[in-house]
C-alpha positions in Angstrom: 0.0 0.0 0.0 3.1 2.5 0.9 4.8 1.6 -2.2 1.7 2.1 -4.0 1.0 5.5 -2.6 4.6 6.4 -2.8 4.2 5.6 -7.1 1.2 7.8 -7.1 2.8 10.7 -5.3 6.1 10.0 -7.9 3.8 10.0 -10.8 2.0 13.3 -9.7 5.5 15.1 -9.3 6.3 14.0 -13.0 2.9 15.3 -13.9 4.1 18.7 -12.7 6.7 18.5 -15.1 3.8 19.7 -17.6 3.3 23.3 -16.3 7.4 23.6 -17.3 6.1 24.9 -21.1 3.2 27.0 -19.7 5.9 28.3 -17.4 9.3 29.3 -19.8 6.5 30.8 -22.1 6.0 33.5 -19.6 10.2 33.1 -18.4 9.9 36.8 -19.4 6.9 37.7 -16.8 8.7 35.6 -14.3 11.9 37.3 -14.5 10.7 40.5 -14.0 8.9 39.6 -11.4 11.7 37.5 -10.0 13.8 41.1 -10.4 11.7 43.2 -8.3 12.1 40.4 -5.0 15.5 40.5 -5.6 14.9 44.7 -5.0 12.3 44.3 -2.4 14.0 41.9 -0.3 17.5 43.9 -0.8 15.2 47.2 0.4 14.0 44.7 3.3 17.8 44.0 4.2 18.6 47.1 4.3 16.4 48.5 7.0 17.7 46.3 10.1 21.4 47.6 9.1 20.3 51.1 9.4 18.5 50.2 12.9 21.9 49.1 13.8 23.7 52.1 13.1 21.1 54.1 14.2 21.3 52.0 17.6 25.3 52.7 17.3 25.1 56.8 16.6 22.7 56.7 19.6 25.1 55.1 21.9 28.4 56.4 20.2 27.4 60.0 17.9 30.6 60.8 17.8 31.9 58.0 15.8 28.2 57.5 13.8 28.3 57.8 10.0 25.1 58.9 9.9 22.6 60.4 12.9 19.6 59.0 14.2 16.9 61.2 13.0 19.2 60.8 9.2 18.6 56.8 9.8 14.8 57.5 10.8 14.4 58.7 7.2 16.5 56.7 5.2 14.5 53.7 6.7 11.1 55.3 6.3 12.2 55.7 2.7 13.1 51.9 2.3 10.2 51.3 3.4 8.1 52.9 0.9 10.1 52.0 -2.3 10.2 48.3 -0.9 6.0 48.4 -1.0 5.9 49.7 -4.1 8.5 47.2 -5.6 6.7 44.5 -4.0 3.7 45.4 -6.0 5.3 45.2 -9.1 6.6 41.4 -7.9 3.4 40.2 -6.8 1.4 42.1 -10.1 4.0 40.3 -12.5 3.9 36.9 -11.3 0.0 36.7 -10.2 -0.4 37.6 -14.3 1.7 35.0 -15.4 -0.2 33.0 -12.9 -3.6 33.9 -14.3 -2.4 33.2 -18.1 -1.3 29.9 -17.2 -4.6 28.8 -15.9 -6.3 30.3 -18.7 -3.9 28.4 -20.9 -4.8 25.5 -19.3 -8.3 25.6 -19.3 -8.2 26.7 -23.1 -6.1 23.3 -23.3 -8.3 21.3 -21.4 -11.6 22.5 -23.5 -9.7 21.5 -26.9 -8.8 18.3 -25.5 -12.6 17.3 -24.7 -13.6 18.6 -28.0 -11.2 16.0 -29.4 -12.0 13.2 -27.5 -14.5 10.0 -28.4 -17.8 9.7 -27.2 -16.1 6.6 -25.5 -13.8 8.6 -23.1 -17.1 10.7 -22.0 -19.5 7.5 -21.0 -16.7 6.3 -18.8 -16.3 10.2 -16.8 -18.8 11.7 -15.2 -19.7 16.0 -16.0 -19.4 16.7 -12.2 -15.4 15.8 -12.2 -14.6 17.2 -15.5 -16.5 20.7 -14.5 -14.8 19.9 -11.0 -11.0 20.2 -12.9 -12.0 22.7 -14.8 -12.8 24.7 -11.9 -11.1 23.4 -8.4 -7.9 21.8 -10.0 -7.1 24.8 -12.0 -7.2 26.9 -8.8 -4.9 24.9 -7.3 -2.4 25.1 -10.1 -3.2 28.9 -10.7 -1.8 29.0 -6.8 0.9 27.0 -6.9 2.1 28.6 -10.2 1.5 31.9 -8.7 2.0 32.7 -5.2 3.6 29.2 -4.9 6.4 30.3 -7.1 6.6 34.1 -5.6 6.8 32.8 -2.5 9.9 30.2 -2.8 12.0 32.5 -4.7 11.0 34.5 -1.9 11.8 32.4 0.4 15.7 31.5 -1.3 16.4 35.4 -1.3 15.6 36.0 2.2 17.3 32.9 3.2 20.3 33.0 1.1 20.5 37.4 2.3 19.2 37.0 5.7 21.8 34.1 6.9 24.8 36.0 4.9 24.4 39.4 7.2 23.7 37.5 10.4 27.0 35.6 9.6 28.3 38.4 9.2 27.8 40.0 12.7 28.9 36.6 14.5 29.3 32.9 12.5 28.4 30.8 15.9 25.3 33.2 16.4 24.0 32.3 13.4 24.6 28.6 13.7 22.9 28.5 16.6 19.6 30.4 15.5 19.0 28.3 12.9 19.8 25.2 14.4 16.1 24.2 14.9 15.2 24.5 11.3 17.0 21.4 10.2 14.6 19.9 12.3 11.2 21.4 11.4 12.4 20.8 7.7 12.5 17.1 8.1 9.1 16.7 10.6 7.4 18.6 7.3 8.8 16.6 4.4 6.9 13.2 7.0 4.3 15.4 7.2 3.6 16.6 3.2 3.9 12.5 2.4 0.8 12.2 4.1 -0.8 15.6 3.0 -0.6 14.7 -0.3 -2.7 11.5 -0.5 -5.2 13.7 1.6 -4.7 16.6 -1.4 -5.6 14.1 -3.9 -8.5 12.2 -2.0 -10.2 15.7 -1.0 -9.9 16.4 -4.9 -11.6 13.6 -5.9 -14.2 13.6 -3.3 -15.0 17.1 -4.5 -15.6 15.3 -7.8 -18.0 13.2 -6.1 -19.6 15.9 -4.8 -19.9 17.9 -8.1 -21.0 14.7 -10.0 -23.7 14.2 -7.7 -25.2 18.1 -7.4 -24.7 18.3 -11.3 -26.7 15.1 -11.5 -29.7 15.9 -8.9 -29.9 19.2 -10.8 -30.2 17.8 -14.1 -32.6 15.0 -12.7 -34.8 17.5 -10.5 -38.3 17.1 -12.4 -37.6 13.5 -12.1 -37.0 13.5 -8.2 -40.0 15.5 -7.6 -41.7 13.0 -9.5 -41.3 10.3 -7.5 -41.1 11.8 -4.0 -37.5 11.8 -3.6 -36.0 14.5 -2.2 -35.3 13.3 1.3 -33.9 10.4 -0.7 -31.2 12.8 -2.7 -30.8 15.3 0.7 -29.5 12.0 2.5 -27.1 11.2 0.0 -25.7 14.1 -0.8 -25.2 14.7 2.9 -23.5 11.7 3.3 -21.2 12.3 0.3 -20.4 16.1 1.9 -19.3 14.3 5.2 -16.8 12.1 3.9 -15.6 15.0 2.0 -15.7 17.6 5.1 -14.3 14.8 7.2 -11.4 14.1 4.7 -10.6 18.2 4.6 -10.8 18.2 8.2 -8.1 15.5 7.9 -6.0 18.0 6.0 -6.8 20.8 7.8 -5.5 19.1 11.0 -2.4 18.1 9.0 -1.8 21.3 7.7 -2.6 22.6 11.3 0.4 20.7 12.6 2.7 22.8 10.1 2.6 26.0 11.7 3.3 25.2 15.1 6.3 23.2 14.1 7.2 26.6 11.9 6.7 28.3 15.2 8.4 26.2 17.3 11.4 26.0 15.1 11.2 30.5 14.8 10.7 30.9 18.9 13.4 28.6 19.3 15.7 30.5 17.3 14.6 33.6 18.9 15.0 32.4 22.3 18.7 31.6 21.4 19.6 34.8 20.0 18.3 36.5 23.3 20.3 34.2 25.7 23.7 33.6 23.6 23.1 37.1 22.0 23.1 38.7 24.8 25.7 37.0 26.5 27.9 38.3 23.9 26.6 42.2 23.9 27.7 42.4 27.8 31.6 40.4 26.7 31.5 43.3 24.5 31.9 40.4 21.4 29.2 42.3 19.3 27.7 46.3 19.7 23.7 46.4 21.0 23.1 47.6 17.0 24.4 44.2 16.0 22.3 42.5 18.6 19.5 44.7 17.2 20.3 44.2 13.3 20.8 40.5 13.8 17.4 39.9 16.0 15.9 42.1 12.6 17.5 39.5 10.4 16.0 36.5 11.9 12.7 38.3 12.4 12.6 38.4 8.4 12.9 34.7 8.8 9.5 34.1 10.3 7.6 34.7 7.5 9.4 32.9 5.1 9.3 29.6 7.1 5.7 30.1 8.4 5.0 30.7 4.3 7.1 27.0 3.4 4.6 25.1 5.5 1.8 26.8 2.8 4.4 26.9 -0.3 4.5 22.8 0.7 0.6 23.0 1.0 0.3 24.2 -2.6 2.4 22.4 -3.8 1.1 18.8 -2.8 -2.2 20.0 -3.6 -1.0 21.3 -7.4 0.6 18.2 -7.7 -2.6 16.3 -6.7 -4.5 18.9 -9.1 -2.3 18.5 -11.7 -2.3 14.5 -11.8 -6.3 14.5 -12.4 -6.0 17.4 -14.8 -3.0 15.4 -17.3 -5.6 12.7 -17.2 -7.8 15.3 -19.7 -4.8 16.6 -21.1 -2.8 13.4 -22.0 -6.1 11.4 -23.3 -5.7 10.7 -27.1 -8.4 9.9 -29.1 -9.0 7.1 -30.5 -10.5 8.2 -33.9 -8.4 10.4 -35.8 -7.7 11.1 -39.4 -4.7 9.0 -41.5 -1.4 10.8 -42.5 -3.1 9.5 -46.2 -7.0 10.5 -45.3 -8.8 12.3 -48.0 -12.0 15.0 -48.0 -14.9 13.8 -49.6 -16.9 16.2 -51.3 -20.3 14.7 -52.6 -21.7 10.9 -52.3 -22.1 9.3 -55.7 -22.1 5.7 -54.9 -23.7 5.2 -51.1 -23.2 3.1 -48.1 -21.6 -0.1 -47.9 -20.7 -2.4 -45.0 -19.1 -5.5 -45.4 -18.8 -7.7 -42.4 -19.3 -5.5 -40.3 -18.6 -6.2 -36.6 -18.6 -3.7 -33.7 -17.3 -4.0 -29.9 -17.8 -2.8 -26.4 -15.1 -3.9 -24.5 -15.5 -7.8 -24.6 -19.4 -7.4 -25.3 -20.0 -7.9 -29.6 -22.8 -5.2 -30.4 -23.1 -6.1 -34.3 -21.8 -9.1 -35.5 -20.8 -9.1 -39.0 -23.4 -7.1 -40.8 -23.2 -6.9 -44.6 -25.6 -4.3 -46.7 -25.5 -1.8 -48.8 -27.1 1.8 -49.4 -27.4 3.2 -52.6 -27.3 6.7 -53.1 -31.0 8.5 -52.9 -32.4 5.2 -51.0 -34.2 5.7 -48.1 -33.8 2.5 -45.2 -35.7 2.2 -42.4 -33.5 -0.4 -39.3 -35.8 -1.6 -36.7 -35.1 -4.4 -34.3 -35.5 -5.1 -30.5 -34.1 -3.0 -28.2 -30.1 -3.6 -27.6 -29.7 -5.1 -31.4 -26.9 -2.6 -32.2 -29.1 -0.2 -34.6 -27.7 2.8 -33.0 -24.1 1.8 -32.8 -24.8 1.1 -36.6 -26.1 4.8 -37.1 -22.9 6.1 -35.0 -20.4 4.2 -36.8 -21.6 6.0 -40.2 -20.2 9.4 -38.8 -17.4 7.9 -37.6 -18.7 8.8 -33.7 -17.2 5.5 -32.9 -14.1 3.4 -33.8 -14.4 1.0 -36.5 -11.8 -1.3 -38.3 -10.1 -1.1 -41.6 -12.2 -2.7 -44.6 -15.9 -2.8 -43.1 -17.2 0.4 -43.9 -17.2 2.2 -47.2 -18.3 5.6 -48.3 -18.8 6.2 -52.1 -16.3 2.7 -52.6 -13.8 4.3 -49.8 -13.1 3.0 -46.5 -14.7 5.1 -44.1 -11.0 5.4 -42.3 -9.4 7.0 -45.0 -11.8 9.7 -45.0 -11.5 12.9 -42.9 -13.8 13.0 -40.0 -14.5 16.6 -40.8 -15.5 16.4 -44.3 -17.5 13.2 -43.8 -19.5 15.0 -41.2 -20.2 17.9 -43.5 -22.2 15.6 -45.2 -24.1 14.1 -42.6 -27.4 15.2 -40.8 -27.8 13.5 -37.4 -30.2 13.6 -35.4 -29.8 11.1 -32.0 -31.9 8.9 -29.9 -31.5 11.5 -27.2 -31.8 15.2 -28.5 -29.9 17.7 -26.6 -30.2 21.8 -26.9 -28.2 24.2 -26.3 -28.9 26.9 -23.8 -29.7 29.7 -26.4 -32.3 30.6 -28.9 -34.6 28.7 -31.1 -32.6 30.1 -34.4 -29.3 29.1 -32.9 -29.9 25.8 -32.0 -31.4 24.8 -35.5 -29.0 27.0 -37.1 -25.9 25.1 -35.1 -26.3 22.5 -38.2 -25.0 25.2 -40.6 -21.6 26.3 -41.3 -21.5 29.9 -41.1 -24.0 32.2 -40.5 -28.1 31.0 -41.1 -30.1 32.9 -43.4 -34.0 33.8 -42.0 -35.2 32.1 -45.0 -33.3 28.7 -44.2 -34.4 28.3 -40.7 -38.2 28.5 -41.7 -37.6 26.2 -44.8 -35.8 23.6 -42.1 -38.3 24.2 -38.9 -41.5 23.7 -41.8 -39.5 20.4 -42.8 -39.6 19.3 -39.3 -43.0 19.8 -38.9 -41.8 22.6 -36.3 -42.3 25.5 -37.8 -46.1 26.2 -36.2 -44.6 25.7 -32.8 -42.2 28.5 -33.7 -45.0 31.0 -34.4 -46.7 30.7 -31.3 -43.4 31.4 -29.1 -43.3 34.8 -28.0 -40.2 35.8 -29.4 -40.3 33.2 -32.8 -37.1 32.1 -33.7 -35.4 34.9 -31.0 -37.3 32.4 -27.8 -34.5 31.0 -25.2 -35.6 27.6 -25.1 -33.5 27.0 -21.6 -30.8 24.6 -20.4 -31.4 21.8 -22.1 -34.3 22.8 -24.0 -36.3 22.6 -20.8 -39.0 25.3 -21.8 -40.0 22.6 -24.8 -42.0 19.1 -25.0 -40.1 16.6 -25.8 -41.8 16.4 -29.3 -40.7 19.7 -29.9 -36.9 18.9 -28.9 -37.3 16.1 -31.7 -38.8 18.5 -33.5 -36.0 21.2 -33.4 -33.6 18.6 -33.7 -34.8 17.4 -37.2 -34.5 21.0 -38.4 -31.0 21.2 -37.3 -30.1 18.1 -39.2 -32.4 19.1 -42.5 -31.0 22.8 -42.5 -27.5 22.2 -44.0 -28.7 20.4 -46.5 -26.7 17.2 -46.1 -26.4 14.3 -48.3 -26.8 11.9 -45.9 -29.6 11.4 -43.1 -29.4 9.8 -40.4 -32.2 9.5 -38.3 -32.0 7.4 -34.7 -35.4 7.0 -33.6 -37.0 10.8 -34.4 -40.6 10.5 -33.9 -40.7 8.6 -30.3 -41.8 11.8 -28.9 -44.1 12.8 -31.7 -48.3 12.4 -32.0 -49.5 11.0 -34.5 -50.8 13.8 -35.7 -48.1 15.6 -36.3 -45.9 12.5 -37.1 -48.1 12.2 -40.4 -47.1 15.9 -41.1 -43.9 15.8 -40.1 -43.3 12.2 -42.6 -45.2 14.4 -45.0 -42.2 17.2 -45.2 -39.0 14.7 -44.4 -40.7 12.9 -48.0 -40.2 15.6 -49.8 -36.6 16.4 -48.2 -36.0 12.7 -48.5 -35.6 12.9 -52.9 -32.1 12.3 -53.8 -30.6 11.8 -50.3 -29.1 8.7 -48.9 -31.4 8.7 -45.1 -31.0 5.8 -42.7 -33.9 5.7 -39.9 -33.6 3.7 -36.6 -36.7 3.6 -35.1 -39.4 1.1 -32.8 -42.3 2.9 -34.7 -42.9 1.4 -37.9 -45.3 3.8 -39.1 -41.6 6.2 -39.1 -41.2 4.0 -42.4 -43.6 4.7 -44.4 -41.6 6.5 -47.3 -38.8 3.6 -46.7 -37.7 1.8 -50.1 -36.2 -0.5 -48.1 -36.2 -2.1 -44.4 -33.4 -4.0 -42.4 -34.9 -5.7 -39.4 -31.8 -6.3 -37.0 -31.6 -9.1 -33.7 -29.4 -9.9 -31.6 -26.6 -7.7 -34.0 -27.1 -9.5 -37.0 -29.6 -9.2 -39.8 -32.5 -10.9 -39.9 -34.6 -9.9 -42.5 -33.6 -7.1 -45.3 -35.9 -5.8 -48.3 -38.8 -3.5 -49.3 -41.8 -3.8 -46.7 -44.7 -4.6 -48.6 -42.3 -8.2 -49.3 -41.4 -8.2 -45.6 -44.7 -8.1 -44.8 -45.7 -11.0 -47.3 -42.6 -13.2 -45.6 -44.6 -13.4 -42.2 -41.4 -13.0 -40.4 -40.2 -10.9 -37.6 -41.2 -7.3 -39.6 -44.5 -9.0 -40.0 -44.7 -9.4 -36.4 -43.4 -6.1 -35.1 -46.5 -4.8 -37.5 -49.0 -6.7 -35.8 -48.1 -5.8 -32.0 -48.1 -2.1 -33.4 -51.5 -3.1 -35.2 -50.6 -1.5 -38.4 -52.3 -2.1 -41.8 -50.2 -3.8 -44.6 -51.3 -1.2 -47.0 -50.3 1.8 -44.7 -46.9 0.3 -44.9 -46.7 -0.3 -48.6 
């Protein structure tokens, strides 16, 4: 188990080897900053040396360089000019800070856009928001203040230790002899704080998951009484994470005192041996005065290690769970040899097709072909592979060399991007966007959308009546997630996105489930008429979704079963036949 948590916390220290790019690209930012410490803490040094000869012209004026009221103002003036440059240090360095994270994050949202639908089904929206948000602070700290603060912390040391050596060697050795100490009780102590880091991290996932979840799932809850239900779990996820932070928070609790301990200690010495030495006349009362100064600047410094060690377990912890976005590789990508397509001239072919989830066969070598301007209808029972069949058209999932063909070219030697550009998709479960009526159908454009072409595509879709009655027509917010519609509207809206760019391929996954039959009759109505010359593919349960269909391919169990024009299907007695009689449809309806 140690060696286990010791690989983790190895691995998590390599992952911060990342942020060195995102770093050397601002070097420039950091310098400067790293410049005006070096001025601010030199301004800081200065001011205990002129306490000390201002302690010395008091006690000896005769022999002073300069007097003490002289000393009174030349430390006064330190002071100010050492605020001001500290400002510039912090200012430059909290910027480079803030780039980096929005670097990062700019990173992080290409990366998802990249990815397969495969990477998403095994995350959950709660921890990726959660990285996006909580991890990123913790780098944006560590890259920030963390950094600030340990060069800080090398200047003050490095300067600090020099002058007090310089007033007496043995002194010195003496006042920091405690910090050896606290430095090795830490480095036991930021082992452990690191595994805490990384479990209160992904606790916090937990945490977001769940919220994101109830949110999304609220209509549902209420539905079915469940609130108390949702309350109790949720409280029981935030108490194993409050209970893990208190965890940290006591470990990081026991950091300060041992920073403490280790400072008084040091203090305590210099006022015993120090001094001893001011009455044997070994060192003046200003030395006594400048070195007490000089270890004084050491407090903060230390008490700041036990956060700079803080940060950086936690942006270490952060940073692991972020590279898990950021060094995810997709698993569909385009072939050094991949080639646009620009029309489709000679349809869909599959030959042998077989498909996979993990060890579980979806589709099991499927042969059939599309011809260009045919119009298939796949039905089957539920968990037959019809929509893994629709996704694999648009290359949403994986597929193998030599089973798929577009116009007589294997599907993997065609780039994603212009294969898509000819596909209209419309899938089982219809999402919206949080905008407008006109953006959302006009999202399946490229460019701007014309007026004109978002009532030709809503009218298609049998939407376009809806549309009228809004309030604001194609201007109406239709909420997150489209939550202001029915769901026969959604569908609705969803065909007109996939009809509005025209495509030369359709792919429809189950489109009317939502719909009346009413309107499904008007809707089939318009899609006929967009249906002439274009290669559509319709999954759905409803068989009356069909009816314009030159051809249907009934699918079980991930093979075909039957394939070939209804009326025949219907003549065969088989398992279309069937499917027709549970729906109680008439043969000629079907025709």
């Amino acid at each position: 188990m140690c060696r286990n948590q010791n690989s983790i916390q190895d691995t998590a220290i390599k992952d911060l080897a990342l942020l060195i790019p995102y770093v050397t690209s601002l070097r420039w930012r950091y310098a400067g900053g790293a410049m005006f410490l070096v001025a601010t803490n030199g301004f800081a040094l200065l001011i205990p040396w002129f306490m000390k000869l201002a302690v010395d012209a008091l006690q000896h004026p005769l022999a002073a360089r300069f007097s003490p009221s002289a000393c009174a103002l030349i430390i006064v003036a330190l002071a100010v000019v050492h605020c001001i440059t500290r400002i510039f240090s912090r200012t430059l360095t909290m910027n480079a800070a803030r780039i980096i994270e929005f670097r990062i994050r700019d990173d992080l949202f290409h990366r998802l856009t990249r990815l397969d639908l495969g990477y998403f089904s095994g995350s959950r929206s709660g921890d990726i928001l959660s990285r996006f948000s909580n991890d990123l602070t913790n780098v944006r700290m560590l890259t920030g203040f963390g950094i600030m603060s340990g060069i800080n912390t090398v200047l003050v040391y490095g300067a600090a230790v020099t002058m007090m050596v310089r007033i007496h060697p043995w002194l010195t050795f003496w006042a920091i002899f405690p910090f050896p100490l606290m430095v090795l009780i830490v480095k036991k102590i930021s082992h452990r704080l690191f595994h805490r880091s990384l479990q209160a991290q992904e606790q916090l996932a937990t945490l977001s998951s769940q919220a994101e979840e109830t949110v999304s799932a609220v209509r549902l809850i209420k539905s079915y009484c469940r609130e108390e239900y949702f309350q109790e779990e949720f409280g029981k996820t935030a108490e194993r994470y409050l209970k893990n932070n208190l965890k940290l928070a006591r470990l990081r609790g026991i950091i300060i005192p041992v920073m403490a301990t280790a400072t008084g200690s040091g203090t305590l010495i210099v006022l015993f041996m120090g001094g001893r030495l001011v009455i044997s006349n070994v060192i003046t009362l200003g030395d006594f005065v400048a070195f007490s100064g000089y270890l004084a600047m050491l407090v903060w410094p230390t008490a700041v290690l036990g956060w700079i060690l803080t940060l950086s377990q936690r942006g270490a912890a952060s940073m692991s769970r972020l590279v898990a976005i950021l060094g995810a590789e997709p698993t569909i990508t385009d072939t050094p040899d991949a080639q646009p397509i620009d029309t489709l001239q000679l349809g869909i072919e599959a030959r042998n097709l077989t498909f996979s989830y993990g060890d579980t066969d979806i589709i099991k070598g499927v042969s059939f072909r599309v011809r260009t301007g045919e119009t298939v209808g796949i039905t089957g029972e539920v968990g037959s592979g019809k929509t893994s069949l629709l996704r694999l058209i648009p290359r949403l999932l994986p597929i193998a060399e030599g089973m798929l063909f577009i116009d007589g070219r294997d599907i993997n030697t065609i780039t994603t991007t212009s294969l898509r550009r000819l596909i209209g998709y419309v899938p089982q479960e219809t999402f919206l966007f949080s905008r407008t009526v006109a953006d959302n159908i006009g999202y399946g454009m490229a460019g701007d959308h014309s007026a004109d072409a978002l009532i030709k595509a809503a009218g298609q879709a049998g939407f376009l009546e809806d549309v009228e009655s809004f309030p604001d027509k194609f201007e109406t917010q239709v909420g997150e997630k489209g939550v202001t519609l029915s769901g026969g509207q959604k569908q609705r809206l969803a065909i007109a996105r996939a009809v509005v760019g025209n495509p030369s391929i359709l792919l429809l996954d189950d489109p009317l489930s939502a719909v009346d039959a009413g309107r499904e009759d008007e809707i089939l109505n318009e899609l006929g008429k967009f249906y002439a010359g274009r290669t559509v593919l319709i999954v759905s349960q409803r068989v009356s979704a069909f009816r314009d269909c030159d051809r249907i391919i009934v699918v079980k169990e991930g093979v075909i079963a039957e394939e070939g024009p209804p009326a025949e299907l219907l003549l065969q007695d088989g398992l279309y036949a069937e499917i027709c009689r549970k729906q109680q449809q008439k043969p000629g309806v079907l025709a």
